[in-house]
Each structure stands twice: as structure tokens, then as C-alpha cells.
C-alpha positions in Angstrom: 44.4 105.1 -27.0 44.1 101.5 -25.8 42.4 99.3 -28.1 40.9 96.0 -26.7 40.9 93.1 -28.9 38.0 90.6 -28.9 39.0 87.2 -27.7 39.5 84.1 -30.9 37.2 81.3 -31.0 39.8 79.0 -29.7 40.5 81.3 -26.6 36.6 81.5 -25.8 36.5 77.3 -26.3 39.3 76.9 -24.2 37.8 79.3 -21.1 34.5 77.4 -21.1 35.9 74.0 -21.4 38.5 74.8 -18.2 34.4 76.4 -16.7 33.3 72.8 -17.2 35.6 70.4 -16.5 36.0 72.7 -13.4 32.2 72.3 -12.7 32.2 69.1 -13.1 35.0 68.3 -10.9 33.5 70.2 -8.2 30.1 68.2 -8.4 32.3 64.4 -8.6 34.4 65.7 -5.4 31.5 67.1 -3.7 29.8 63.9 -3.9 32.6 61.3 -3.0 34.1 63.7 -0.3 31.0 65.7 1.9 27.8 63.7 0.5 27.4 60.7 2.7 27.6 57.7 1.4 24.5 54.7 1.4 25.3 52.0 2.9 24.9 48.5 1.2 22.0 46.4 2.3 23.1 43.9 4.9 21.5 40.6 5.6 20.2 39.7 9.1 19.9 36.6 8.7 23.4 35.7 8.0 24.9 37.9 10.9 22.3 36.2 13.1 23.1 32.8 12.4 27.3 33.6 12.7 26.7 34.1 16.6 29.4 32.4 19.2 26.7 29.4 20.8 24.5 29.3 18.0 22.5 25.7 17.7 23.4 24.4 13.9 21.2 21.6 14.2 18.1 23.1 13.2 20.3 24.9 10.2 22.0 21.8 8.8 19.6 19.1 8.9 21.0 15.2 8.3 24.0 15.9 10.4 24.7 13.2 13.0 26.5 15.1 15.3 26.5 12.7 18.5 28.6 9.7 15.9 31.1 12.4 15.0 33.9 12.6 17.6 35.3 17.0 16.4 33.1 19.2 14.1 35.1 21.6 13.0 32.2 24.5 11.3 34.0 27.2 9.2 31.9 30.9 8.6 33.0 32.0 5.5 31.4 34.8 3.4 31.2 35.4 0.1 31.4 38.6 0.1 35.2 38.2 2.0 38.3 37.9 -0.7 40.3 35.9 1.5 37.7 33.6 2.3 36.9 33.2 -1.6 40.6 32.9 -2.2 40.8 30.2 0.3 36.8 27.9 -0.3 39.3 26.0 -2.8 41.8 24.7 0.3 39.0 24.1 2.4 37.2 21.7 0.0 40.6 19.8 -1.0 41.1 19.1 2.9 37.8 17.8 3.1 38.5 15.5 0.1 41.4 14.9 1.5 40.3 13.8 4.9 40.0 10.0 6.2 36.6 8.5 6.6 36.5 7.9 10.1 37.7 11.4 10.8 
């Protein structure tokens, strides 16, 4: 004669704990792995004005650029790391730089 023992409290907690940390698991992998992902709102306007050819004169008004002999016009975004990391260099160089330059 088998007799079948009912299960503790702490062995019942313990099985539906391991059921949700299983289900939830399943739900955070199912998102980040088979759900597309939304992509973050770009800005026209800045990828339109970054274009090889592009006239700056009607975008940075008060620029002489006939008196000045090189322009040198960096793109740098602020949503780059490196070219966060490097606005600092940039700015001492033009601190740096001779007037008649």
C-alpha cells in the first residue's frame, strides 16, 4: 500500500516561485529577442543639412566667407560619444588659433 504524502508549504512556494520567475523570463526574452524593436525618432532636418555640397550660408548667417582664406566646418552630433568626448579639443584649437587664420 503506497501512501502519497501531500507536498509542505515550502515545497508548494518553491514550485510556483520557479512557475514565475520562469514566466516572467519567458515574457522579458520574448520581448528583447522576437518582438521588434521601435526605432527612435530621427530628425530630418539634421540629416538634411549634413549633405556633401550643402550651402551653409543661409544656415550660419554673419559668416564672411569670401575674407576667410580655409573654412574648415566640422558635423558633430550630439548624440555621437566620440564626438562629445572630443567638442572639448575642438573648442581649445579654436582658442588656440591665430587671428588671421
Amino acid at each position: 500500500m503506497e501512501t502519497t504524502s501531500r507536498p509542505s508549504r515550502l515545497e508548494t512556494l518553491a514550485n510556483l516561485s520557479t512557475i514565475v520567475v520562469s514566466l516572467v523570463l519567458s515574457v522579458v526574452l520574448i520581448k528583447v529577442f522576437l518582438l521588434p524593436q521601435a526605432a527612435p525618432p530621427r530628425t530630418p532636418a539634421a540629416t538634411a543639412q549634413a549633405l556633401k555640397g550643402t550651402s551653409l550660408k543661409e544656415s550660419l548667417p554673419g559668416i564672411d566667407w569670401a575674407k576667410n582664406k580655409r573654412t574648415l566646418v566640422l558635423a558633430i552630433s550630439t548624440q555621437c560619444h566620440f564626438c562629445t568626448e572630443s567638442a572639448p579639443f575642438f573648442q581649445r584649437i579654436h582658442k588656440e588659433k591665430p587671428d588671421d587664420l
